[in-house]
PDB file of N, H, CA, C and O in Angstrom:
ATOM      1  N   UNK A   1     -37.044  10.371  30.581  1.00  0.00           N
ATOM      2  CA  UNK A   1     -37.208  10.222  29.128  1.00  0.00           C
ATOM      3  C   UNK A   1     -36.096  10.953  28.380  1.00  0.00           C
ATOM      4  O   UNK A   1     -35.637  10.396  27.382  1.00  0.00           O
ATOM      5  N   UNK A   2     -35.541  12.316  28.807  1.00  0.00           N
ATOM      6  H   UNK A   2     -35.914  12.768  29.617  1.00  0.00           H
ATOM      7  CA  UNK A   2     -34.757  12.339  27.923  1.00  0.00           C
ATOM      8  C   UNK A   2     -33.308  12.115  28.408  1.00  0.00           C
ATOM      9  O   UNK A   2     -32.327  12.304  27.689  1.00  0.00           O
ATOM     10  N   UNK A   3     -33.264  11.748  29.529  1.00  0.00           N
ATOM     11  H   UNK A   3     -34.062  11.595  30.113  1.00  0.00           H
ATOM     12  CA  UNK A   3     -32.173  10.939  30.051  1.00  0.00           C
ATOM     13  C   UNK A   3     -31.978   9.669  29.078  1.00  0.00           C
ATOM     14  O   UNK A   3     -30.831   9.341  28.773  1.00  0.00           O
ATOM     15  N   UNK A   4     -32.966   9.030  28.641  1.00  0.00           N
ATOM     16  H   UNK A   4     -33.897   9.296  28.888  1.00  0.00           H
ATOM     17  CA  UNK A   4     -32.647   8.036  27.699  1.00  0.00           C
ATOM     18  C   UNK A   4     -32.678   8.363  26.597  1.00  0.00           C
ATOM     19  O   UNK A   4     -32.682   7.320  25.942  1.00  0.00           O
ATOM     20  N   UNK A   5     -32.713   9.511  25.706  1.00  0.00           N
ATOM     21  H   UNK A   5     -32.710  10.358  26.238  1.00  0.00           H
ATOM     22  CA  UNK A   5     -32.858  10.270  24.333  1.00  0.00           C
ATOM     23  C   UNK A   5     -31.401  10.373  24.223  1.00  0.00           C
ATOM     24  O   UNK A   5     -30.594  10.012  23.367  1.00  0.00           O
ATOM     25  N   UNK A   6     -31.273  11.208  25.784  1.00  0.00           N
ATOM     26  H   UNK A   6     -31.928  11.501  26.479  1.00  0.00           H
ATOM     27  CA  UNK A   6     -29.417  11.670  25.301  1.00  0.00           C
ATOM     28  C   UNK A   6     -28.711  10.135  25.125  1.00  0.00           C
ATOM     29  O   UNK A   6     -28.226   9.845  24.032  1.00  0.00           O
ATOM     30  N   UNK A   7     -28.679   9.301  26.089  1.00  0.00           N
ATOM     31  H   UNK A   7     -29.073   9.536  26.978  1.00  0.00           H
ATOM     32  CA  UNK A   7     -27.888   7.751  26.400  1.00  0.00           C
ATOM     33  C   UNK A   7     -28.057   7.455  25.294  1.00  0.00           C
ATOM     34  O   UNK A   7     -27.029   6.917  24.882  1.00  0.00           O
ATOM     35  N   UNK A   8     -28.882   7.508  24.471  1.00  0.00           N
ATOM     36  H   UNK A   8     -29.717   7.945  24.805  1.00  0.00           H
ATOM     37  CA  UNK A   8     -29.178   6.791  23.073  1.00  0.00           C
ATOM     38  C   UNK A   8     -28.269   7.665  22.041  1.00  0.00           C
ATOM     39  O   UNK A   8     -27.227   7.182  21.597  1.00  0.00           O
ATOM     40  N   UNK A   9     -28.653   8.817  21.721  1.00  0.00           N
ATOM     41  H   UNK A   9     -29.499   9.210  22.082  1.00  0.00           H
ATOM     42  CA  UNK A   9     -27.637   9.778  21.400  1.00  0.00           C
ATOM     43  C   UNK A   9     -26.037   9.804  21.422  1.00  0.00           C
ATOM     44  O   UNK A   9     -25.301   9.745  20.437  1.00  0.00           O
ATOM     45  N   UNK A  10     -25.682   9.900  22.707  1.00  0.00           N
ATOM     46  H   UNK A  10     -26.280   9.948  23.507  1.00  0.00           H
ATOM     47  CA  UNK A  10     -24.689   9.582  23.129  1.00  0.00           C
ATOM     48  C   UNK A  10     -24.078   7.899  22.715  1.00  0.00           C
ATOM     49  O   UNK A  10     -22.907   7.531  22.626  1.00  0.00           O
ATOM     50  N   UNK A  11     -25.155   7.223  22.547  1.00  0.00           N
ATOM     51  H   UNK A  11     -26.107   7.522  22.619  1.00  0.00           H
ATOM     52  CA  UNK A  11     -24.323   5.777  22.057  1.00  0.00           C
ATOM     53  C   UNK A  11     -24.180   5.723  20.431  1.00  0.00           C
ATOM     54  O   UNK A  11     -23.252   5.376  19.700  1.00  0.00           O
ATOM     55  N   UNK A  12     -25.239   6.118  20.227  1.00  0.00           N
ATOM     56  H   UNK A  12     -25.993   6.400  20.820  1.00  0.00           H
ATOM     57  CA  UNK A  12     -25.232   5.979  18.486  1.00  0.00           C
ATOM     58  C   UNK A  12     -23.365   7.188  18.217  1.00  0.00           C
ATOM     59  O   UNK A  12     -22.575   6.687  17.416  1.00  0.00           O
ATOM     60  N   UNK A  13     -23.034   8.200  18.710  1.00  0.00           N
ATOM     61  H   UNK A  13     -23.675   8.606  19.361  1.00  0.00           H
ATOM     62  CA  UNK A  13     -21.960   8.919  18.478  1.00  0.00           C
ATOM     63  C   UNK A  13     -20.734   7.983  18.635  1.00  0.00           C
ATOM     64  O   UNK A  13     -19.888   7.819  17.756  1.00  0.00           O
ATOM     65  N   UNK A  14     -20.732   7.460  19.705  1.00  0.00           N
ATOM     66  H   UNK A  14     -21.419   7.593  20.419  1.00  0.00           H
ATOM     67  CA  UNK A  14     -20.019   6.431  19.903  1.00  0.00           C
ATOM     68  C   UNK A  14     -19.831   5.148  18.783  1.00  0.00           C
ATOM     69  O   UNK A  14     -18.771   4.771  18.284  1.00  0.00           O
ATOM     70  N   UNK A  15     -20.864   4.736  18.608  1.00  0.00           N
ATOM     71  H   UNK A  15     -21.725   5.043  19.014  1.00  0.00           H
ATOM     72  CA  UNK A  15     -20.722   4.071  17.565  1.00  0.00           C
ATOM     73  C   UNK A  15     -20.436   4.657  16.008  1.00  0.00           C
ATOM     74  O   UNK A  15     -20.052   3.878  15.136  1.00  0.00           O
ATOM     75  N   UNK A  16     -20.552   5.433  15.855  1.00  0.00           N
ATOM     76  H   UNK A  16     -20.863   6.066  16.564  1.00  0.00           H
ATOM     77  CA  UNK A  16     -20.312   6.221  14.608  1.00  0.00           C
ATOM     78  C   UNK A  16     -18.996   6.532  14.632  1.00  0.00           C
ATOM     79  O   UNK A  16     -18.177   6.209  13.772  1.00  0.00           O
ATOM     80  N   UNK A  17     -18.686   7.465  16.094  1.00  0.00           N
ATOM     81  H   UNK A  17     -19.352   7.727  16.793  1.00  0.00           H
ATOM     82  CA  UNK A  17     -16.809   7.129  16.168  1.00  0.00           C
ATOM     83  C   UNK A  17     -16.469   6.057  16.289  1.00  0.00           C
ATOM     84  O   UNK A  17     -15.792   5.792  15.296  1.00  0.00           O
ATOM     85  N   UNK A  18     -16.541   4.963  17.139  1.00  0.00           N
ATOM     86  H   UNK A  18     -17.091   5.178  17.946  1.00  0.00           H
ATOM     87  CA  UNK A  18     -15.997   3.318  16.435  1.00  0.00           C
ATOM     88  C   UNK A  18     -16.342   2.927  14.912  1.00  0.00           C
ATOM     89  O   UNK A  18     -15.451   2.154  14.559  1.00  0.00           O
ATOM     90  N   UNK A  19     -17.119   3.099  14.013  1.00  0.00           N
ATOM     91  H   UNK A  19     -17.842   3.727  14.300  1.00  0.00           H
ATOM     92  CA  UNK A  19     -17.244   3.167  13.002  1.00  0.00           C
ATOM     93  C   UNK A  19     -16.100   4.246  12.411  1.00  0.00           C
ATOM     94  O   UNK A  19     -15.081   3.629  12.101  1.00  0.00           O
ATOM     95  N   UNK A  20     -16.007   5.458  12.211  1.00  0.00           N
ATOM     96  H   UNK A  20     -16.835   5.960  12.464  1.00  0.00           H
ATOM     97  CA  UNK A  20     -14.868   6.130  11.928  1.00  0.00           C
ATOM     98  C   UNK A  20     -13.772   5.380  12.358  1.00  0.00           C
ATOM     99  O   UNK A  20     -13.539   4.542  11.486  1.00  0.00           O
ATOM    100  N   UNK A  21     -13.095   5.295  13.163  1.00  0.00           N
ATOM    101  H   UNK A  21     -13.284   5.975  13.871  1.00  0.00           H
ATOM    102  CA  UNK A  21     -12.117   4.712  13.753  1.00  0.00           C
ATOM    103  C   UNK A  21     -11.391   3.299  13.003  1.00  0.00           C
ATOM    104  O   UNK A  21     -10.220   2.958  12.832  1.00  0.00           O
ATOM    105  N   UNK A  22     -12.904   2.599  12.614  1.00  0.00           N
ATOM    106  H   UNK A  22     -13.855   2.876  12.754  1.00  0.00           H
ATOM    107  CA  UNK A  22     -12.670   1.391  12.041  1.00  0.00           C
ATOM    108  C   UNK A  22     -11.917   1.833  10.140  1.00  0.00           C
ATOM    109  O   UNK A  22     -10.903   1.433   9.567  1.00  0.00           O
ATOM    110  N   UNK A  23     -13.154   2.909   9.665  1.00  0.00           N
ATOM    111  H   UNK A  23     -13.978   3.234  10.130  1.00  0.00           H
ATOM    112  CA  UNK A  23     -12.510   3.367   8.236  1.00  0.00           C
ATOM    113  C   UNK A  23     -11.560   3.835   8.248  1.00  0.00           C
ATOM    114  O   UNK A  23     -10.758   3.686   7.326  1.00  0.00           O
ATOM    115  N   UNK A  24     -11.315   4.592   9.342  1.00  0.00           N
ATOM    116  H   UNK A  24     -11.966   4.713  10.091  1.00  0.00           H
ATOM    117  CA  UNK A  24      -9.381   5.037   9.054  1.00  0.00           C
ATOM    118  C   UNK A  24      -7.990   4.366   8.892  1.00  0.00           C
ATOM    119  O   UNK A  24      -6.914   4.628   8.354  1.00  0.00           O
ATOM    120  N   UNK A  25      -8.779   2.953   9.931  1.00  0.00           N
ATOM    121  H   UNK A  25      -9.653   2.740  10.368  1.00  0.00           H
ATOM    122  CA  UNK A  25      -7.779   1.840   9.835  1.00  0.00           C
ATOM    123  C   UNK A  25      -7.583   0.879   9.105  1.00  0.00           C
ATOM    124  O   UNK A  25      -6.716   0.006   9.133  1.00  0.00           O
ATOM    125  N   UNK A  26      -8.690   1.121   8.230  1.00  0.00           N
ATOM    126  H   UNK A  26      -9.394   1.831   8.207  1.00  0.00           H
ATOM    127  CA  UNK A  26      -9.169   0.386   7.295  1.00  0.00           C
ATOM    128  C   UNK A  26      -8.646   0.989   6.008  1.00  0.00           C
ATOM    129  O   UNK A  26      -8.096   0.262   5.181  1.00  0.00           O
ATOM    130  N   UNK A  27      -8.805   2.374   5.791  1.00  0.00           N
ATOM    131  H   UNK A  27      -9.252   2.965   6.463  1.00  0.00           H
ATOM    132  CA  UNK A  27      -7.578   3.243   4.781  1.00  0.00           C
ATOM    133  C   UNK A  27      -6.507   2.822   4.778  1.00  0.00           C
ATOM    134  O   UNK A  27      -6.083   2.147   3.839  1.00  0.00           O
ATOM    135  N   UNK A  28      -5.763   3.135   5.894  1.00  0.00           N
ATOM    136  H   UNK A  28      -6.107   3.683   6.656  1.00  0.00           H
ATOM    137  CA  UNK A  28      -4.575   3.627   6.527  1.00  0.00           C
ATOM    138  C   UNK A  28      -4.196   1.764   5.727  1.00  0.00           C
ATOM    139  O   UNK A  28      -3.263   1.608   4.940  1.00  0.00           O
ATOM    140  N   UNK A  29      -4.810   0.994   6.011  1.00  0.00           N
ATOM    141  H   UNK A  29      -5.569   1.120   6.651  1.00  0.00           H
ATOM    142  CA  UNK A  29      -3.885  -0.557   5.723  1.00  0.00           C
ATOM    143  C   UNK A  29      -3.761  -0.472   4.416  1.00  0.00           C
ATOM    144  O   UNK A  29      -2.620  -0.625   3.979  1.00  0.00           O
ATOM    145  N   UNK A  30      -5.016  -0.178   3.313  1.00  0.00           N
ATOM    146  H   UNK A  30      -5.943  -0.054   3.668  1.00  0.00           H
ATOM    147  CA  UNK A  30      -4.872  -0.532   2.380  1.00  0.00           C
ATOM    148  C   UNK A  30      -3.951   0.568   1.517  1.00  0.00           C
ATOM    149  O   UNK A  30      -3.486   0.330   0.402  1.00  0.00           O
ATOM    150  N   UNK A  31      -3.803   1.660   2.160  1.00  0.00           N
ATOM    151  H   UNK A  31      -4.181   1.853   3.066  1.00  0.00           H
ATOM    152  CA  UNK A  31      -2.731   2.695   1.935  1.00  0.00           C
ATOM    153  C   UNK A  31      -1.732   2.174   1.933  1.00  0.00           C
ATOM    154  O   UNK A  31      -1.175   1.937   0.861  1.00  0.00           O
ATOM    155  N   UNK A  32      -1.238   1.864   2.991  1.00  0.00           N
ATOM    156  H   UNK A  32      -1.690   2.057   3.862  1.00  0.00           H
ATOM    157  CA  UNK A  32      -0.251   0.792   3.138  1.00  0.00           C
ATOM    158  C   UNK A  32       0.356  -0.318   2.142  1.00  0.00           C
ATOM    159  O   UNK A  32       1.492  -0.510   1.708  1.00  0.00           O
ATOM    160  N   UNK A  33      -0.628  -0.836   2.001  1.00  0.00           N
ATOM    161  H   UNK A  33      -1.551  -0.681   2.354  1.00  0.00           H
ATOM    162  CA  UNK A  33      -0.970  -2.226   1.135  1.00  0.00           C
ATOM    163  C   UNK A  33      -0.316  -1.630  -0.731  1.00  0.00           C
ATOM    164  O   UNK A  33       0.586  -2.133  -1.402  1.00  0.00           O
ATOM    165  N   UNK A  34      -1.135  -0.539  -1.030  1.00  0.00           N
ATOM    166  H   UNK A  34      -1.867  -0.130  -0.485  1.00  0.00           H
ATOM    167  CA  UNK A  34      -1.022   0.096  -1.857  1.00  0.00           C
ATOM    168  C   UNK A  34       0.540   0.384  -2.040  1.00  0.00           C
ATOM    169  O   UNK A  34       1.252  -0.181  -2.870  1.00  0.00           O
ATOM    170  N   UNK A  35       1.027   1.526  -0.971  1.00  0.00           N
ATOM    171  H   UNK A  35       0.449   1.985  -0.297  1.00  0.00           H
ATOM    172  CA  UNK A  35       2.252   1.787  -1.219  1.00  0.00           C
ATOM    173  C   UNK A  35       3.326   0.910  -1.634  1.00  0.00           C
ATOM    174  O   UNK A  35       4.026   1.075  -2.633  1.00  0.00           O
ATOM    175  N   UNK A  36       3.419  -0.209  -0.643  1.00  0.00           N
ATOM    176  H   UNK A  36       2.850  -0.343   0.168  1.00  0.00           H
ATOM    177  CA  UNK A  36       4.122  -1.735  -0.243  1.00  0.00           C
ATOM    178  C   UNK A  36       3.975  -2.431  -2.143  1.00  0.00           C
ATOM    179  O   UNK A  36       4.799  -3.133  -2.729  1.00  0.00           O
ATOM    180  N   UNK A  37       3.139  -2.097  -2.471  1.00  0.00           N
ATOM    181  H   UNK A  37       2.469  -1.527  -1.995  1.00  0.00           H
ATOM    182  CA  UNK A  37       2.942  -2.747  -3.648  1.00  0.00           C
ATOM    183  C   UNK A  37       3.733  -2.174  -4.961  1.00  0.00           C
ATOM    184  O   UNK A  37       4.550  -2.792  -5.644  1.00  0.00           O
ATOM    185  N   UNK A  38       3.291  -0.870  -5.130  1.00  0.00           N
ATOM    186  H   UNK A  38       2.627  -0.368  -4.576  1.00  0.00           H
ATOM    187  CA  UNK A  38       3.846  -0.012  -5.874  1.00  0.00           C
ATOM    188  C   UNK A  38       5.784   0.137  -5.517  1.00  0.00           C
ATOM    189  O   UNK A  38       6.618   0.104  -6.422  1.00  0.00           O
ATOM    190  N   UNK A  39       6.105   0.281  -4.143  1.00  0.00           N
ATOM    191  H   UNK A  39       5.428   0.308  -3.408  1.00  0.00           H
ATOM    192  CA  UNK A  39       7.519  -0.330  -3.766  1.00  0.00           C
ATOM    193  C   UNK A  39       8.048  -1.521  -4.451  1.00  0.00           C
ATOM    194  O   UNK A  39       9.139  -1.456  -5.017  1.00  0.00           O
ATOM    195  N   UNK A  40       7.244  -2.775  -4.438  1.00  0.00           N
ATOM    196  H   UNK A  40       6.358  -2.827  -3.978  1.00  0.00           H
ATOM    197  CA  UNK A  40       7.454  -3.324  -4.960  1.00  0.00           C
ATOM    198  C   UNK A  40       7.471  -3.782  -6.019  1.00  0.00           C
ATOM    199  O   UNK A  40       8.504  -4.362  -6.352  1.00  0.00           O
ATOM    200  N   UNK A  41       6.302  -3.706  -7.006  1.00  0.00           N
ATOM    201  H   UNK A  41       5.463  -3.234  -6.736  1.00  0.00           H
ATOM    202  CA  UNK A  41       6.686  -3.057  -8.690  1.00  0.00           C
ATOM    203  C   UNK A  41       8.181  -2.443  -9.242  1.00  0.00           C
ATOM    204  O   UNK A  41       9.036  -2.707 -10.088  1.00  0.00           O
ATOM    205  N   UNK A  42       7.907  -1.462  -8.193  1.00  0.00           N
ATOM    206  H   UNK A  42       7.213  -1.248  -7.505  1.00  0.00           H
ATOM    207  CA  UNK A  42       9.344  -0.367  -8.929  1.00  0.00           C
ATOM    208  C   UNK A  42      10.466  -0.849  -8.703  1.00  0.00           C
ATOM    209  O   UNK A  42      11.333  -0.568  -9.530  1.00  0.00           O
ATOM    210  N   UNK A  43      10.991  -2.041  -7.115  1.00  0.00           N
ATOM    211  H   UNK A  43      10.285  -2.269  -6.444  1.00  0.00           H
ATOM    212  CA  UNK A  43      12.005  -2.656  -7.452  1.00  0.00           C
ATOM    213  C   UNK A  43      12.061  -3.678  -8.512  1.00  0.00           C
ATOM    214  O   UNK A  43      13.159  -4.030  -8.942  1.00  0.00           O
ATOM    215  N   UNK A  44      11.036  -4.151  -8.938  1.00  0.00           N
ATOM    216  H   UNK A  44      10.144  -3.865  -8.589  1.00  0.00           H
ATOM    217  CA  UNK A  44      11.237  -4.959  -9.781  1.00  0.00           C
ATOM    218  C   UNK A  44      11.483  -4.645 -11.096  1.00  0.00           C
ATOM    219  O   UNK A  44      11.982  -5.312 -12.002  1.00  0.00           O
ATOM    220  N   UNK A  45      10.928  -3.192 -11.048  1.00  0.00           N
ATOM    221  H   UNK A  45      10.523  -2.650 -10.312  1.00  0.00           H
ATOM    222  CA  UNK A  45      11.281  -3.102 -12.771  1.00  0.00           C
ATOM    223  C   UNK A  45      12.365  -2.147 -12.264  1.00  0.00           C
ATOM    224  O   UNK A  45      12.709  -1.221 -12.999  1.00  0.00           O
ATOM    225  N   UNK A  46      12.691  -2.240 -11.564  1.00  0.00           N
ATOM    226  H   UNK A  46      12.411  -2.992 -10.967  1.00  0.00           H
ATOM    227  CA  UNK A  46      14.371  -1.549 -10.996  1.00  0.00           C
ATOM    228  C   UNK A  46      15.750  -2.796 -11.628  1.00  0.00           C
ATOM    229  O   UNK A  46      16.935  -2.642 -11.923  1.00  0.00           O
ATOM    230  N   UNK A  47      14.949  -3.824 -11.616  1.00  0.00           N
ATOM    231  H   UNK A  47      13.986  -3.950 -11.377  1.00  0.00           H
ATOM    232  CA  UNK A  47      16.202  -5.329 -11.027  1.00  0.00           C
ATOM    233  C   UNK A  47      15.784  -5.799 -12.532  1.00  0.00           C
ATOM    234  O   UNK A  47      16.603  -6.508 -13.116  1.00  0.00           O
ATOM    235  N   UNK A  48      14.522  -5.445 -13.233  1.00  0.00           N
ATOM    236  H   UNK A  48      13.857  -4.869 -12.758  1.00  0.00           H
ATOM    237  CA  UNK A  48      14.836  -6.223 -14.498  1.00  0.00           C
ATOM    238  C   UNK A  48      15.392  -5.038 -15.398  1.00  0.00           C
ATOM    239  O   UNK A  48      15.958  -5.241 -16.472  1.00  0.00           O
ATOM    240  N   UNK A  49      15.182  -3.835 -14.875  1.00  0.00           N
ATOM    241  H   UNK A  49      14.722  -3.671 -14.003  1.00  0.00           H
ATOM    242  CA  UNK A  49      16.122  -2.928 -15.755  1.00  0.00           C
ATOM    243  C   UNK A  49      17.936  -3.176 -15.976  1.00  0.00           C
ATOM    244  O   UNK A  49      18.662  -3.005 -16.956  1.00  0.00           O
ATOM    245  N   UNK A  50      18.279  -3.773 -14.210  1.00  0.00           N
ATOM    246  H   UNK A  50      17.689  -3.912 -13.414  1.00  0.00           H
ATOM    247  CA  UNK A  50      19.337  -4.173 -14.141  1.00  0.00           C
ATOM    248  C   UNK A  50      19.826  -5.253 -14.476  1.00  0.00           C
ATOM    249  O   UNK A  50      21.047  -5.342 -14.613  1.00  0.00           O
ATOM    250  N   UNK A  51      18.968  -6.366 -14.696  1.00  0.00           N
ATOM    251  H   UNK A  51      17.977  -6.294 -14.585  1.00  0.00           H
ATOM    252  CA  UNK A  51      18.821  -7.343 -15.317  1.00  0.00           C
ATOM    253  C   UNK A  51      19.246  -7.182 -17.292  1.00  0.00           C
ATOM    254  O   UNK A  51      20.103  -7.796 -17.927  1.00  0.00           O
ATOM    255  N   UNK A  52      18.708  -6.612 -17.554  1.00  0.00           N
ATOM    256  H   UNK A  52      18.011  -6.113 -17.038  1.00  0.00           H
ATOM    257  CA  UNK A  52      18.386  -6.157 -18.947  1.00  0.00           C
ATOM    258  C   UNK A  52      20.074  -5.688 -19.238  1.00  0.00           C
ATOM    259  O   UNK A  52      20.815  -6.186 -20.085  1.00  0.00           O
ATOM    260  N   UNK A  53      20.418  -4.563 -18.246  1.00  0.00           N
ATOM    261  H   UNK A  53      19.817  -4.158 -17.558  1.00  0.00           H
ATOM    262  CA  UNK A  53      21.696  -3.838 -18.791  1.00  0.00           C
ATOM    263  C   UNK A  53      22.607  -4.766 -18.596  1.00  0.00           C
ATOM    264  O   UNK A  53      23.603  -4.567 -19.291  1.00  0.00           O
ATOM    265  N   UNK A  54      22.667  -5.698 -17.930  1.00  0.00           N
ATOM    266  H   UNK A  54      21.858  -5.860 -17.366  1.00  0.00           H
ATOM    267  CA  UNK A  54      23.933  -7.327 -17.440  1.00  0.00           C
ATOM    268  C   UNK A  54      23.639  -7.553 -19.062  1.00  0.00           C
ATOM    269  O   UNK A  54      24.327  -7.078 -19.965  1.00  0.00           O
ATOM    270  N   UNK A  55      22.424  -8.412 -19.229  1.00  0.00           N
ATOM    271  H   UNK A  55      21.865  -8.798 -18.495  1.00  0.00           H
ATOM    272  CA  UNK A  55      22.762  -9.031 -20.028  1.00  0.00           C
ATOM    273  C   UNK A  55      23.190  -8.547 -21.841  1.00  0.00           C
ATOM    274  O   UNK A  55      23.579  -9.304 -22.730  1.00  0.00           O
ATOM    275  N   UNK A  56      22.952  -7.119 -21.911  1.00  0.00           N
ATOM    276  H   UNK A  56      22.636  -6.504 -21.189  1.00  0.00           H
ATOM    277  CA  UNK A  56      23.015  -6.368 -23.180  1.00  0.00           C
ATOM    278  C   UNK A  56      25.138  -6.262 -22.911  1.00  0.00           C
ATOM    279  O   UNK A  56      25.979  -6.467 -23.786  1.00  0.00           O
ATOM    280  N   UNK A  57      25.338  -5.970 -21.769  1.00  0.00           N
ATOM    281  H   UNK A  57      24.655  -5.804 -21.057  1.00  0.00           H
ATOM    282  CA  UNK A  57      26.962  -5.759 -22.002  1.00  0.00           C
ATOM    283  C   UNK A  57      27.507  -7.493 -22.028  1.00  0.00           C
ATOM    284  O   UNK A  57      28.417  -7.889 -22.754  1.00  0.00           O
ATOM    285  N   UNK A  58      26.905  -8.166 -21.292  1.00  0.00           N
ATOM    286  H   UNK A  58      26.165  -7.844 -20.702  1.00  0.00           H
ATOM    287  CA  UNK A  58      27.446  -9.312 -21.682  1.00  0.00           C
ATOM    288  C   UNK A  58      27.643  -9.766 -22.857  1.00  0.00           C
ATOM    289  O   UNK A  58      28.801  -9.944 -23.234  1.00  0.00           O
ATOM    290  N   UNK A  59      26.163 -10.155 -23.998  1.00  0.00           N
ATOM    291  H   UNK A  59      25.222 -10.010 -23.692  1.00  0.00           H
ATOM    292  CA  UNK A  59      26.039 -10.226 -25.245  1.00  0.00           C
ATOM    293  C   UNK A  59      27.201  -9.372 -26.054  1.00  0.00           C
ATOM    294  O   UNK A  59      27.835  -9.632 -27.077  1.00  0.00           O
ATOM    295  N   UNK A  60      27.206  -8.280 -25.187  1.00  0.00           N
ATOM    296  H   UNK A  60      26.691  -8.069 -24.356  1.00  0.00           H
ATOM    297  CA  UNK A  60      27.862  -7.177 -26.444  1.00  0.00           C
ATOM    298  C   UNK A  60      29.660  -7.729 -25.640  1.00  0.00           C
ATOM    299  O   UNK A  60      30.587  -7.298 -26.325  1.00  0.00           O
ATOM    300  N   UNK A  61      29.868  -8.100 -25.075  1.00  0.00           N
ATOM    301  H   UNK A  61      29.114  -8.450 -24.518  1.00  0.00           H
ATOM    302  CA  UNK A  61      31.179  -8.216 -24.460  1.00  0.00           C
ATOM    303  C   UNK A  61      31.246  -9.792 -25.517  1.00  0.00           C
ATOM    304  O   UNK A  61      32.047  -9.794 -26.451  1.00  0.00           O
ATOM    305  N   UNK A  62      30.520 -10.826 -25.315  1.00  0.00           N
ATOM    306  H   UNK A  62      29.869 -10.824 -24.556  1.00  0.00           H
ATOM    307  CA  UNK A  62      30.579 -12.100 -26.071  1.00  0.00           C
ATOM    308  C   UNK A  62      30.924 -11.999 -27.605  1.00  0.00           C
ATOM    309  O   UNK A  62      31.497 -12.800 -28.345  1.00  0.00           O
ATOM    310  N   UNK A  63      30.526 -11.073 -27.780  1.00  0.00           N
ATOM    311  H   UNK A  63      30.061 -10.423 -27.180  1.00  0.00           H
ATOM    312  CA  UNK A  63      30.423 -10.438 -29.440  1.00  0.00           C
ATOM    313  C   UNK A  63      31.778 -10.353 -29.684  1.00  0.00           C
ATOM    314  O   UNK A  63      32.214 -11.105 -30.555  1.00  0.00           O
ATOM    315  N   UNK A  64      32.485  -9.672 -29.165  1.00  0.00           N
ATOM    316  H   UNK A  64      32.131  -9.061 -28.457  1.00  0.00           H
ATOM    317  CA  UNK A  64      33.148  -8.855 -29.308  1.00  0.00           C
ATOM    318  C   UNK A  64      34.927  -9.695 -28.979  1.00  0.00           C
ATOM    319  O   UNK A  64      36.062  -9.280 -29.214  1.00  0.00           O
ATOM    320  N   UNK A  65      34.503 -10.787 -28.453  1.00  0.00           N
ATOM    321  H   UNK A  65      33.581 -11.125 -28.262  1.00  0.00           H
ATOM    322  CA  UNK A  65      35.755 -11.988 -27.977  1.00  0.00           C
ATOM    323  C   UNK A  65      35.980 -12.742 -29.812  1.00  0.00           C
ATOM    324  O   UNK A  65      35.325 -13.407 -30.614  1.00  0.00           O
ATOM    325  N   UNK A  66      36.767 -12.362 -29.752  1.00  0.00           N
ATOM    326  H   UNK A  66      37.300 -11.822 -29.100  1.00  0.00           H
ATOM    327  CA  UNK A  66      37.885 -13.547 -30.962  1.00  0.00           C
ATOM    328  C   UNK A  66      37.134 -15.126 -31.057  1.00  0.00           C
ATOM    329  O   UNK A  66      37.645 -16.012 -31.742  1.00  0.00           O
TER     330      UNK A  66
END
């Protein structure tokens, strides 16, 4: 009997660490996911910043032609 208390014991831990195991990887992606995203935001308002400064010297270069 308590040969099967502990086995039971012992499995439910197990499953609770496969359960842990599963939320960490389950963080860890959307961490991921998260970062990858925010990376990508910031190049973009990286490229329309650069975007923005092209076309303000252009305008101002067009202006400025005879």
């Amino acid at each position: 009997m308590i040969l099967i208390i502990t086995a039971l014991i012992g499995q439910e831990n197990q499953c609770a660490t496969e359960y842990r195991k599963m939320a960490n990887l389950y963080f860890t992606i959307k961490m991921g996911l998260a970062i990858q995203l925010a990376i990508q935001m910031e190049t973009m308002a990286v490229e329309n910043l650069l975007l923005i400064a092209y076309l303000k010297m252009r305008s101002y270069s067009l202006k400025r032609q005879p």
